[in-house]
C-alpha positions in Angstrom: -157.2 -60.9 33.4 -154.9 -63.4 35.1 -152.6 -64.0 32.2 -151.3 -59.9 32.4 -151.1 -60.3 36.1 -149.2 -62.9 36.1 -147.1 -61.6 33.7 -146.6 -58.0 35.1 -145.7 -60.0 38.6 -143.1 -62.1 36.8 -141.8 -59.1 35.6 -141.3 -57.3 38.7 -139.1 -59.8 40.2 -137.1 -61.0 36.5 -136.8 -57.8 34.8 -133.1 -56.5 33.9 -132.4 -53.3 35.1 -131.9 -51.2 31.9 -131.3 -47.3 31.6 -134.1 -46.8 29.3 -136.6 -48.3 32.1 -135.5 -45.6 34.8 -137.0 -42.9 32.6 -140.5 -41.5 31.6 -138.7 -39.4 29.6 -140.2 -40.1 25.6 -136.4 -38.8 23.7 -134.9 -41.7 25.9 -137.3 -44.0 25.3 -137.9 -43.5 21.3 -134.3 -43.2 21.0 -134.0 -46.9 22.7 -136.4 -48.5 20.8 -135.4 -47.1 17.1 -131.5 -48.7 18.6 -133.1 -51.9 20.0 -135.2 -52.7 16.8 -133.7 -55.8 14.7 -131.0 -55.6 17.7 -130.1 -56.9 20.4 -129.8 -55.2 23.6 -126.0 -56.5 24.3 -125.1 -54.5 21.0 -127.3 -51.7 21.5 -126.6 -50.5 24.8 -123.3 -48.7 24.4 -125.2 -47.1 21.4 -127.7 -45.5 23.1 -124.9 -44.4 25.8 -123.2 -42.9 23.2 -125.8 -41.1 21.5 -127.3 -39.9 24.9 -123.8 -38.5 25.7 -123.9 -36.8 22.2 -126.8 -35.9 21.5 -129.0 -35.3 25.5 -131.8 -34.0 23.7 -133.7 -33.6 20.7 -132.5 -30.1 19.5 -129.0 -31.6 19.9 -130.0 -34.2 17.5 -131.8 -32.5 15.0 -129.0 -29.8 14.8 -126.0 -32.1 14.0 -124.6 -32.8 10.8 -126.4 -36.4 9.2 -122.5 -37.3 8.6 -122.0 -37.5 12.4 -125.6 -39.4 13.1 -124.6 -41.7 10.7 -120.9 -42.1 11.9 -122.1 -42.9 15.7 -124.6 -45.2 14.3 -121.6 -47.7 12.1 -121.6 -51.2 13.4 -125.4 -51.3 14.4 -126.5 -51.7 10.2 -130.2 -50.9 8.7 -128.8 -47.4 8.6 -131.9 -46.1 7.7 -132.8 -46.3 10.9 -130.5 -43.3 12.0 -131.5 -41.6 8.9 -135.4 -41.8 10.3 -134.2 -40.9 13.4 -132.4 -37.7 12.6 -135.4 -36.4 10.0 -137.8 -37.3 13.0 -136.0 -35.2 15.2 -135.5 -32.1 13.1 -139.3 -32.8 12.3 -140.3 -32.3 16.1 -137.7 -29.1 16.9 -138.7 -27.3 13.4 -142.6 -28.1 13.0 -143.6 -29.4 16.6 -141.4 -26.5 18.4 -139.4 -29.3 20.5 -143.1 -31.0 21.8 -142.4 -34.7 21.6 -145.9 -36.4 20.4 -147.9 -37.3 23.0 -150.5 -40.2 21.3 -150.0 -43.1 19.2 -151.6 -41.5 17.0 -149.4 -38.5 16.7 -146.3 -40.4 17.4 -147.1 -42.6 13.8 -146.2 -39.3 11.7 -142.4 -39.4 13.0 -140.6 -40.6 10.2 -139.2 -44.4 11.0 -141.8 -44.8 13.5 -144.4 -47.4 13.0 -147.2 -49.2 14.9 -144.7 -51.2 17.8 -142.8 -48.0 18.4 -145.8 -46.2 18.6 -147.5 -48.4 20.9 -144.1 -48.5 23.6 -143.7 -44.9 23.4 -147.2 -44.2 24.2 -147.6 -46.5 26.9 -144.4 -46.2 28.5 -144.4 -42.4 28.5 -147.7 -41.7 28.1 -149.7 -44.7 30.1 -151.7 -44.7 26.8 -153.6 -48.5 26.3 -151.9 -49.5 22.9 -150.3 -53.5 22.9 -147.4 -53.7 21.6 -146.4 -56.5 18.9 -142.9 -57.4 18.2 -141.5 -60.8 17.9 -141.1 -61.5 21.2 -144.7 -60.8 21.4 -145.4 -62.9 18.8 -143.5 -65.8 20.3 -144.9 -65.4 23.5 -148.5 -65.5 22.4 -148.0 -67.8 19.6 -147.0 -70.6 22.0 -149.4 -69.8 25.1 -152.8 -70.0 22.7 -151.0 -72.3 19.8 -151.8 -69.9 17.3 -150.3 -71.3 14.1 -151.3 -68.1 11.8 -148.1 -66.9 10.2 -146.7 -63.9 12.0 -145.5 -62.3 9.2 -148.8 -62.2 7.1 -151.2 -59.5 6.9 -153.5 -61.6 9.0 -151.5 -62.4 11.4 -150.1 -59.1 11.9 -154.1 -58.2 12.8 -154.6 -61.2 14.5 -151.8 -60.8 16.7 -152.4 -56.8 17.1 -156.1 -57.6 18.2 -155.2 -60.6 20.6 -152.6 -58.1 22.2 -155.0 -55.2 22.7 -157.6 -57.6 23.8 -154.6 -58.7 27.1 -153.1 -55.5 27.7 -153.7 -54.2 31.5 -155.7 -50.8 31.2 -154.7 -49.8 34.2 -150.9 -50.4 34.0 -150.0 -50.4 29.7 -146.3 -49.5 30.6 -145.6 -52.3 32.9 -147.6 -54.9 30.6 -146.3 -54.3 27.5 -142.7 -54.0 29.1 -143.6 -57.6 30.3 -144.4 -59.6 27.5 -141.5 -58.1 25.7 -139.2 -58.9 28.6 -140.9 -62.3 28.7 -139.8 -63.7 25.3 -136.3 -62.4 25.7 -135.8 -63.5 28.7 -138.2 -66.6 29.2 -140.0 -67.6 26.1 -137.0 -67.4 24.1 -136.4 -68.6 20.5 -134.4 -71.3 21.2 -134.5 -74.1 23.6 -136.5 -72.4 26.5 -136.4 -73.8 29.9 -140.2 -74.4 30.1 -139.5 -76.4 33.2 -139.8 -72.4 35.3 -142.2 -70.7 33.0 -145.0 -69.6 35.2 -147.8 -70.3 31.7 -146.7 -73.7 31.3 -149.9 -75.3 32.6 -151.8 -73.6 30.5 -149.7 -73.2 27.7 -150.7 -74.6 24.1 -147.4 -75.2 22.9 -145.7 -76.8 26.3 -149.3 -79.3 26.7 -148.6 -79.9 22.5 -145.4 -80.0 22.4 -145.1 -77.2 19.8 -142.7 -75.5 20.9 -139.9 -75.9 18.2 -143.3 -75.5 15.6 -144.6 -71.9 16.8 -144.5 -69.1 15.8 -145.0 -70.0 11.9 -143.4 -68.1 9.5 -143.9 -68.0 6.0 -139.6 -68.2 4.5 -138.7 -65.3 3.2 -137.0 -65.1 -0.9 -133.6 -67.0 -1.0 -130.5 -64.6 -0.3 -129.3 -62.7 -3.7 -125.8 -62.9 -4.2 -123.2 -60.0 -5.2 -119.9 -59.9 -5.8 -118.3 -56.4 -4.8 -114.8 -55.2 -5.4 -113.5 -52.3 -3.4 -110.3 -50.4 -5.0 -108.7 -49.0 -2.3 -105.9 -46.2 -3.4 -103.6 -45.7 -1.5 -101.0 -42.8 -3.4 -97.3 -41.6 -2.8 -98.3 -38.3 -0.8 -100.7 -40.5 1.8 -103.7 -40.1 0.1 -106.5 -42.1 -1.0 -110.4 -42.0 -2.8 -113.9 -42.3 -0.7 -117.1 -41.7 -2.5 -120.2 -41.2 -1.0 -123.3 -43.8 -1.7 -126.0 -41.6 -3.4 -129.8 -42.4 -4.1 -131.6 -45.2 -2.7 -130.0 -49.0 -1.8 -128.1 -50.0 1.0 -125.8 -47.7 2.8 -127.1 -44.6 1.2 -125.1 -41.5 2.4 -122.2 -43.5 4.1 -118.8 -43.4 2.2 -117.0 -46.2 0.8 -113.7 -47.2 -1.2 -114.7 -47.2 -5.2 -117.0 -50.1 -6.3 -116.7 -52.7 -9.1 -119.6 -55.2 -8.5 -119.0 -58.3 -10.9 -121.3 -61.3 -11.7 -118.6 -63.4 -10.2 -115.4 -63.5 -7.7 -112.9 -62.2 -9.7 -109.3 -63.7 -10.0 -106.2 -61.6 -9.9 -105.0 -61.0 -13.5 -108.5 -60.8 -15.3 -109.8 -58.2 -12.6 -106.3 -56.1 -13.3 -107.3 -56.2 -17.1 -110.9 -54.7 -16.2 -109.2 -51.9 -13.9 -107.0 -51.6 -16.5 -110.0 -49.1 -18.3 -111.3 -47.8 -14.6 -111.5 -43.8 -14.7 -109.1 -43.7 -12.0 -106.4 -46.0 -13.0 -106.5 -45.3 -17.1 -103.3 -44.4 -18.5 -101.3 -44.2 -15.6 -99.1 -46.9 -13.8 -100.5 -48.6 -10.8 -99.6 -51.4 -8.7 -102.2 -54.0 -8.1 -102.2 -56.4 -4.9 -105.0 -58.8 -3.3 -105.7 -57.9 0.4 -107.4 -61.0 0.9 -107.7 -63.9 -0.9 -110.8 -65.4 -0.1 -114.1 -63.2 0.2 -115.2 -61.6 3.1 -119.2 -62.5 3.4 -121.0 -60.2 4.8 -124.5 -61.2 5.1 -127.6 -58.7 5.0 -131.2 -59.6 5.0 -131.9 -59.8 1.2 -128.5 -60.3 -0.1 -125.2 -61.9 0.9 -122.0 -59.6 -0.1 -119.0 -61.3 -1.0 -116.2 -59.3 -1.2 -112.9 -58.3 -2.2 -110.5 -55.8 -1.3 -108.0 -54.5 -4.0 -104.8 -52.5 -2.8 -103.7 -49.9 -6.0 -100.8 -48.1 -5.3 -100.5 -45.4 -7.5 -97.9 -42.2 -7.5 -100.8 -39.6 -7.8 -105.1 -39.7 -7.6 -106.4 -38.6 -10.7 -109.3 -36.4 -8.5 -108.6 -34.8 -4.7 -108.5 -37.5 -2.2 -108.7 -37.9 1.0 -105.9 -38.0 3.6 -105.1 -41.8 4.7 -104.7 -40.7 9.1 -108.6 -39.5 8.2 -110.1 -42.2 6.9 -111.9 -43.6 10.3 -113.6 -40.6 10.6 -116.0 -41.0 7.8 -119.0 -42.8 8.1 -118.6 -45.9 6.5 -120.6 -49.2 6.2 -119.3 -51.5 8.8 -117.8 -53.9 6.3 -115.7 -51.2 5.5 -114.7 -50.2 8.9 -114.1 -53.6 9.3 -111.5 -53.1 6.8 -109.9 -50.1 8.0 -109.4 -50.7 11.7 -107.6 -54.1 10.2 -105.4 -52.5 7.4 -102.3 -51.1 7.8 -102.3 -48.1 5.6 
């Protein structure tokens, strides 16, 4: 089909040159797209340096301490991700005897691994024919046949998948599925392409329409849910201070953070010292209270926005065993938190 050559040729003469595309090798490759998903390459890249360096292979991986997965993975969020990752890993040393899955097919029962991941690994490593569909892929195919089905519906996600599988180059699946990914990041992009050099925009719906700004549809997702979080940060005469570790399901399950007091609202300075007033850790003894900053840092996930506050409680002794103040950074932490730490002068 012309449209796959013509892409595949684009992308031999436009394509970054990108570690993960001078290997065959399917850790390297899962390991970059399990990074790369819901980020972007700019921000991903020392990651999976990093966790090459640490972890070269897969019996590495599986055989390190979650704390540690979990601590190279703090900045890059959805920390499930690394949680997947490292179950996925002891999954294929302990039950698979180190024999990375070969098939899509095989490759769906890794843990955090679903049909795009799938579909790269097995083609990439594998030169097996499955399309894959991410939102570049969307984009890119969106515009070029004006499809105006919303991506993120169940029949768009078939319509799309279909479409995809229908293009894909059966002779050269790595190469063509590396294309229309590199395509719209790099061409087709969300914003404000440059249409004026695409090599589709002759026959392009969108660019003949002028849908560009229209496509892909998507239906909105729920309005943002906002929480109000209040981390006490302890800081005691003999350098010591409190971490508790996130249990059960929710957002940064297993990382560690400063105690919580989530409120219906921001809370101002003398009624939040009454309510600590009756906290396990500060009843009956005398503590110190200070703001560390005034206004609320947001920090902004997918389904709710955070905004929150940092409370400094000097006390003369923790109630419980702390933790050592010069140790702090090493824990895994959420990187709202670590935001925190790198900026506070304990």
């Amino acid at each position: 089909m012309q449209f796959s050559k013509s892409l595949i040729n684009w992308y031999s003469i436009n394509k970054r040159s990108l570690p993960w595309r001078e290997t065959k090798d399917p850790y390297s490759i899962w390991l970059s797209e399990i990074i790369l998903q819901q980020t972007q390459v700019k921000q991903g890249l020392p990651y999976y340096e990093a966790f090459l360096s640490e972890f070269p292979t897969v019996f590495q991986l599986a055989s390190a301490d979650e704390s540690k997965v979990l601590k190279l993975w703090q900045g890059l969020g959805y920390y499930s991700r690394a949680r997947n990752l490292h179950a996925a890993a002891k999954y294929i040393v302990n039950e698979l005897n180190g024999r990375f899955p070969s098939t899509y097919k095989e490759l769906l029962a890794l843990k955090g691994v679903g049909d795009y991941t799938a579909s790269a690994i097995a083609s990439i490593c594998f030169n097996e024919s499955a399309a894959v569909v991410d939102g570049n892929v969307y984009r890119v195919l969106s515009r070029y046949y004006g499809i105006d089905t919303p991506i993120n519906s169940s029949k768009g996600t078939k319509e799309f998948k279909t479409l995809a599988q229908e293009l894909i180059d059966k002779k050269d699946p790595a190469n063509f599925n590396q294309a229309i990914m590199e395509f719209g990041a790099v061409q087709c992009k969300p914003q404000s392409p440059d249409c004026t050099i695409c090599p589709f925009k002759d026959s392009c719906e969108a660019f003949n329409k002028n849908l560009i700004n229209q496509l892909p549809v998507k239906i909105k997702s729920a309005k943002a849910k906002k929480k109000y979080f209040n981390f006490l940060v302890f800081i005691s005469g003999d350098g010591k201070t409190i971490l508790e570790k996130r249990e059960g399901k929710g957002i940064w399950q297993n990382l560690y953070q400063f105690p919580l007091i989530e409120t219906k609202a921001e809370m101002g300075f003398d009624s939040f010292k009454r309510q600590i007033e009756a906290h396990e850790f500060t009843k009956d003894i005398p503590f110190e209270l200070s703001l560390y900053n005034e206004k609320s840092v947001v920090h902004k996930l997918s389904h709710q926005h955070l905004y929150t506050k940092f409370w400094i409680v000097n006390v003369e002794s923790l109630k419980i065993e702390g933790v050592s103040i010069e140790k702090v950074d090493q824990y895994a932490v959420p990187i709202l938190i670590g935001n925190f730490i790198e900026a506070f002068s304990f």
